[in-house]
ZAZA-795850 format. One line per field, with one value per residue (C-alpha): y, z, x; chain. Coordinates in pm, 1 decimal. Last residue first. Layout:
BEGIN
Y Y, ...
Z Z, ...
X X, ...
cadena A, ...
***
This chain:
BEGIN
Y -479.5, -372.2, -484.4, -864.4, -732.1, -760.9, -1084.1, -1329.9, -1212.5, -981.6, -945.6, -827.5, -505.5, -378.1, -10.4, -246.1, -210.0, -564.4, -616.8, -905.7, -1068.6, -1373.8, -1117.2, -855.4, -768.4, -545.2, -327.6, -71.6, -226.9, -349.7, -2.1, 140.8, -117.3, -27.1, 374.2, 296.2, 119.9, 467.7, 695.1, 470.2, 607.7, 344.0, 415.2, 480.6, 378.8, 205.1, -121.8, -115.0, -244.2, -295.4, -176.8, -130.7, 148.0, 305.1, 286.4, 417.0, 744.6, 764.8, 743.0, 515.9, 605.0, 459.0, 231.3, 318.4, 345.9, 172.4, -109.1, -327.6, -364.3, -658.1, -570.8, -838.1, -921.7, -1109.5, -1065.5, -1149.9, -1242.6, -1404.5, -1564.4, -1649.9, -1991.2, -1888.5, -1547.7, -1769.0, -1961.9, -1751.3, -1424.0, -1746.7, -1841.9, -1475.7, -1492.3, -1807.1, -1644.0, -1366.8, -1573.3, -1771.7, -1449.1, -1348.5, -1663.5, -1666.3, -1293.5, -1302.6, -1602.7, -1420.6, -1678.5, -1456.5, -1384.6, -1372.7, -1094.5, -833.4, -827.7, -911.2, -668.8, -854.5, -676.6, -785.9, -696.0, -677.2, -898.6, -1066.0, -960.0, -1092.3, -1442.3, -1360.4, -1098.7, -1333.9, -1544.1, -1283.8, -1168.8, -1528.5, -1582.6, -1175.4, -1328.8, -1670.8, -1525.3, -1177.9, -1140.9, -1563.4, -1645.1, -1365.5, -1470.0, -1841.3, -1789.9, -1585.1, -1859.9, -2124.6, -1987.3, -1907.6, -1734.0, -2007.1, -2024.7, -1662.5, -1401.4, -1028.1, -980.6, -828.0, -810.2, -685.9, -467.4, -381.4, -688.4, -464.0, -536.2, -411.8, -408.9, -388.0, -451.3, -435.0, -241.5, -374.0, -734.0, -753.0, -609.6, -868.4, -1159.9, -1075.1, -1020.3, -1335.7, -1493.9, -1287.5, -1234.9, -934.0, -785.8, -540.8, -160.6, -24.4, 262.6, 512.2, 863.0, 846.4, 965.1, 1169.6, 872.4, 634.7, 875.6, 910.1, 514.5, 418.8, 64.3, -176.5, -59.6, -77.8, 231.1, 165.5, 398.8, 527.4, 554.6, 888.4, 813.5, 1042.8, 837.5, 538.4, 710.1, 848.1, 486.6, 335.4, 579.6, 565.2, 184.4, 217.8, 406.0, 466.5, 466.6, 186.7, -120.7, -327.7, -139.4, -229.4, -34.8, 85.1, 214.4, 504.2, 618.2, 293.6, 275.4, -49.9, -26.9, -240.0, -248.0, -266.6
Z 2493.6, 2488.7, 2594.0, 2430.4, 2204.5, 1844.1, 1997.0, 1753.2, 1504.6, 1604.6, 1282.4, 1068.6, 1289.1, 1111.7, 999.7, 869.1, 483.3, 400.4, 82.7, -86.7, -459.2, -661.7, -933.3, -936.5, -1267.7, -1439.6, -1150.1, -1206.4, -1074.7, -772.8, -691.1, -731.3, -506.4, -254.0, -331.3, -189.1, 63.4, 163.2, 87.1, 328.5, 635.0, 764.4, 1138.9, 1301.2, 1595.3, 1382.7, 1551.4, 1585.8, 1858.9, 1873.2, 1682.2, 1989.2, 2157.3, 1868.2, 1737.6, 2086.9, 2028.9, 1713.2, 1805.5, 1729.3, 1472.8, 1178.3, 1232.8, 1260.0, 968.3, 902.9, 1071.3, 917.5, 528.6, 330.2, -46.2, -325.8, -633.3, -979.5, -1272.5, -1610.6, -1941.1, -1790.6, -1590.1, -1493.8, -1380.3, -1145.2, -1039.1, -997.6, -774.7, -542.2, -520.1, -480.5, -164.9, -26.4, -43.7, 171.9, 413.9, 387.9, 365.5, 722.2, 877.9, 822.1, 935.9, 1238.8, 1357.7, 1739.3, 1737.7, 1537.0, 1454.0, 1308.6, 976.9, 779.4, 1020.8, 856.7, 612.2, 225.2, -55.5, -400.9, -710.8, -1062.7, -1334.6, -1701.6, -2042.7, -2301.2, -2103.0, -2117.3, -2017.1, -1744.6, -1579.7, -1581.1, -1339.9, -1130.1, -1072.6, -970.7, -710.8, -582.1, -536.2, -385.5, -171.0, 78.2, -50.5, -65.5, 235.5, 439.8, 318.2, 371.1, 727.8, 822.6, 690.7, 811.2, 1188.9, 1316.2, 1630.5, 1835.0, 1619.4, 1720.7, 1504.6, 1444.4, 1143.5, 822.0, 468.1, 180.2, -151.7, -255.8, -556.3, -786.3, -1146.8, -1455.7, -1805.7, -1834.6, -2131.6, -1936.9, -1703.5, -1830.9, -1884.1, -1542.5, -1363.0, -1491.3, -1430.0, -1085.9, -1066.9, -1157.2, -889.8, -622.4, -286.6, -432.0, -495.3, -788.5, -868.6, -1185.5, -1217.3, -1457.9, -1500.3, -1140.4, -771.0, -741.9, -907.5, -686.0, -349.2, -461.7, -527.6, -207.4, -192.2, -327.7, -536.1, -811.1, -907.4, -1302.6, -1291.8, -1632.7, -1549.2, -1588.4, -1270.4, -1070.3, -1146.3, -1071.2, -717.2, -665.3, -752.3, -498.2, -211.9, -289.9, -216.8, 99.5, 252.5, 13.8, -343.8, -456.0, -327.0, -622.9, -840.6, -1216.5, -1443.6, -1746.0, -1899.6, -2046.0, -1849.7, -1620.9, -1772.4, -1652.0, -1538.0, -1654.2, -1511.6, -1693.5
X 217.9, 605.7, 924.4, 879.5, 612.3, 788.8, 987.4, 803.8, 986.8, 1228.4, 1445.8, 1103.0, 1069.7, 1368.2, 1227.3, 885.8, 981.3, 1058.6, 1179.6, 1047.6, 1222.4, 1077.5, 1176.9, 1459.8, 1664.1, 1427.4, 1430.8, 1122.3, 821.7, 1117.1, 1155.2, 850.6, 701.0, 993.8, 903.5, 523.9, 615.6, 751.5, 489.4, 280.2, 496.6, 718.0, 751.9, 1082.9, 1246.5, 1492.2, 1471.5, 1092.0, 955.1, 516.0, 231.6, 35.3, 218.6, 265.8, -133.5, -226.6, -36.8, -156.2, -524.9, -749.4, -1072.6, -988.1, -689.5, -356.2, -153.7, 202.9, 314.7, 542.6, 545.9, 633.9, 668.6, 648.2, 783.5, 691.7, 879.2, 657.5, 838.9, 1126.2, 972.0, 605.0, 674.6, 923.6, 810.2, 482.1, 635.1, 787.0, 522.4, 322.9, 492.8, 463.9, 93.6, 85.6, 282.3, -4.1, -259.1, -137.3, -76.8, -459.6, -628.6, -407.5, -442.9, -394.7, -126.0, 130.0, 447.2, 679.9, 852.7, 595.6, 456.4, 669.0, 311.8, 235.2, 163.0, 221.4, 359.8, 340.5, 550.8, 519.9, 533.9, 323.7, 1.5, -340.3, -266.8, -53.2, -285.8, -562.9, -330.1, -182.2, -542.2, -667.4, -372.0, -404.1, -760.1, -727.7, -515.9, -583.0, -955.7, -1065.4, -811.6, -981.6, -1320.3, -1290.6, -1158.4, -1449.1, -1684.6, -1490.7, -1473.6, -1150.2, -1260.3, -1089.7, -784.9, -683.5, -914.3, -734.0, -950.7, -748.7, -895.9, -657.7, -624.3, -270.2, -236.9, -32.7, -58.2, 144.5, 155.6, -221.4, -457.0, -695.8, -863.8, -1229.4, -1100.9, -899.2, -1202.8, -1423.8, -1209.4, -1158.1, -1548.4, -1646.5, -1385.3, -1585.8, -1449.1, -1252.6, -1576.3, -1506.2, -1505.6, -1308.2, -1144.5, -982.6, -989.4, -800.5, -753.2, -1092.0, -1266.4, -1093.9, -1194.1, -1561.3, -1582.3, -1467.2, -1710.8, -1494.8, -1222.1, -983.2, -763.2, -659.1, -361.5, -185.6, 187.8, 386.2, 626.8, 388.8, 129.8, 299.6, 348.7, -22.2, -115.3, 86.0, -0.1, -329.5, -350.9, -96.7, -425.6, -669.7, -824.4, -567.4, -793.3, -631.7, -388.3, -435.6, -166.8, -104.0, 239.3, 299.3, 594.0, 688.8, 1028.7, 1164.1, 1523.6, 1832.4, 2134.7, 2468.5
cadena A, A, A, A, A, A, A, A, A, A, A, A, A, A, A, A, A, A, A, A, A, A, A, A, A, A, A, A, A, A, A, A, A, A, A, A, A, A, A, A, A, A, A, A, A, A, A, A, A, A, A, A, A, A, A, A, A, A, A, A, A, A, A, A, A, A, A, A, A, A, A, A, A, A, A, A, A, A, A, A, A, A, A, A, A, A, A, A, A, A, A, A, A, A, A, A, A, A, A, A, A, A, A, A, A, A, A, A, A, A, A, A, A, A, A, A, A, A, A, A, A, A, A, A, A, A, A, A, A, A, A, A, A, A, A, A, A, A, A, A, A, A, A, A, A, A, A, A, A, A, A, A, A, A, A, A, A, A, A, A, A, A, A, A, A, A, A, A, A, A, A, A, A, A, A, A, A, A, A, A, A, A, A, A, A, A, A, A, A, A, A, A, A, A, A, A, A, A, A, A, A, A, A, A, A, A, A, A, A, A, A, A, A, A, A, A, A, A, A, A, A, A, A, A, A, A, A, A, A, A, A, A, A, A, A, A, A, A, A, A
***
């Protein structure tokens, strides 16, 4: 017989959950009767709009991981949403920007998954990575590599965290264009998509839900991209 989490009542930590996928999450475990810490940076109008609860941080800061854990504690589940994206080949891969993608997209989800663990007997994590695990993507190096990276310790710590603590991930494709650029533009840069479709960010959304829910699944992704993931490296071959 399966076995389903009942997210009623429970708390949650969702890290840069005031917009974009972020809200999306929240306004989901919300809807499933969860109580939403929304974490952010600087949108503190949105987050307090969203939620009672939030908490900002500096994702860059290992002080303030362990801060926002203690004030939004005690959680049963985390969701590491929150991420920094430069489109930097090797050439522009200069330490400092390098240390800051790897410190927000990495070290941190790393760091919160940790504190999590030692404040909670048993819940669920979930990690937001990218379809570009599966492909070789020259124009954002620093960023692919934390997301791969990201989906290794979705692995391992499903592993060392079981079988108190599952630990999933969702991979989406391309979702939301930019501030600013059009949607039209967005398409044409985003790539092919199999299923001619775009995942909107109610849909990652109901994959997080999903895998918060399925007691079963850990060490699990689901890629939410409509099939973009098959191509790898050939998500441009008829395009840009």
């Amino acid at each position: 017989m399966m076995s389903y989490m009942n997210l009623k009542g429970k708390r949650a930590l969702v890290t840069g959950g005031a917009v974009r996928i972020g809200r999306a999450i929240t306004e989901a475990l919300q809807a499933a009767g969860a109580e939403v810490v929304v974490h952010y940076l600087s949108s503190a109008e949105e987050a307090e709009a969203l939620s009672p609860f939030t908490v900002q941080g500096n994702l860059l800061s290992a002080d303030d991981c362990a801060r926002m854990v203690e004030k939004a504690g005690p959680l049963d589940i985390l969701v590491n949403n929150a991420s920094l994206f430069t489109k930097d080949r090797l050439a522009d891969g200069f330490p400092e920007r390098v240390l800051r993608e790897f410190q927000v997209n990495l070290f941190a989800p790393m760091e919160l998954t940790r504190l999590f663990a030692v404040q909670a007997e048993e819940g669920a994590v979930i990690n937001l990575l990218d379809r570009r695990i599966r492909a070789n993507d020259t124009k954002a190096l620093p960023y692919s590599i934390t997301k791969k990276g990201l989906e290794e310790l979705t692995k391992l710590s499903a592993l060392e965290l079981a079988p108190n603590i599952r630990v999933n991930a969702v991979a989406p494709g391309p979702i939301l264009p930019p501030p600013g650029e059009s949607g039209e533009d967005f398409a044409v840069r985003a790539g092919n998509v199999p299923l001619e479709l775009f995942p909107t960010p109610g849909n990652i959304a109901e994959a997080a839900l999903f895998l918060l829910k399925a007691d079963y699944c850990t060490g699990q992704v689901i890629y939410v991209d409509g099939g973009q993931h098959l191509l790898g490296n050939g998500v441009f071959d008829q395009g840009v």
